[in-house]
N, C-alpha and C positions, 0 to 999 in steps of 0.2 A: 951888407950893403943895403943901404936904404933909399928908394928912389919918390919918399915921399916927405924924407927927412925926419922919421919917425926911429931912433933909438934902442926903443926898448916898445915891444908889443903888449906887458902888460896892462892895456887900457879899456876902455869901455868902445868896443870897432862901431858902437854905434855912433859915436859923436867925431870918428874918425872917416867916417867918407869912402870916398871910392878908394881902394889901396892895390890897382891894377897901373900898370908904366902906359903913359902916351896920354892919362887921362887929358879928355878936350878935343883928341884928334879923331873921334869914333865918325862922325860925318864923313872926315877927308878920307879915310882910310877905309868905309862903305863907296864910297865914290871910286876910289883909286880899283877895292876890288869889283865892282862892276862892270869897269870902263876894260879890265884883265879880262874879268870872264865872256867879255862880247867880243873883247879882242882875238882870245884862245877860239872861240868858236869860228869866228872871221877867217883865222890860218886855216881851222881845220877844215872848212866847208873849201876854201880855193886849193889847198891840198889833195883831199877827197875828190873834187868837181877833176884835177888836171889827171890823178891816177884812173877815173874812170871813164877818162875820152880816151888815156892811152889802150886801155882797155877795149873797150869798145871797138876800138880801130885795130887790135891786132887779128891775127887769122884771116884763112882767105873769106871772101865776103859769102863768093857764089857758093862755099862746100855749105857755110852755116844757113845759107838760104838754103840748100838743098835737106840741112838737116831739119831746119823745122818743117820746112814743107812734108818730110815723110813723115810727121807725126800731127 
């Protein structure tokens, strides 16, 4: 299967070009994965931020005030 329309590889690859699939779409598809990777970190910080207020607020208050205070 050839998705450059090229047959037969016997040829000179230097007058043949880019021979990777999507060539043209390298922009949109930097973009797309950029726009993922701030996305993925966007979930994981308001993920992160709501596990560590449940955190924070469990146990009694005054034992954990008592225990830092002895140290």
């Amino acid at each position: 299967m050839s998705t450059i329309g090229y047959e037969n590889w016997a040829v000179d690859l230097a007058n043949v070009g880019a021979v990777y699939p999507f060539q043209g779409w390298e922009v949109l598809m930097v973009i797309i994965g950029v726009l993922f990777w701030l996305g993925w970190h966007r979930i994981q910080y308001v993920r992160e931020s709501e596990h560590l207020e449940k955190a924070r607020k469990m146990g009694d208050k005054e034992r954990v005030e008592k225990a830092l205070d002895r140290y």
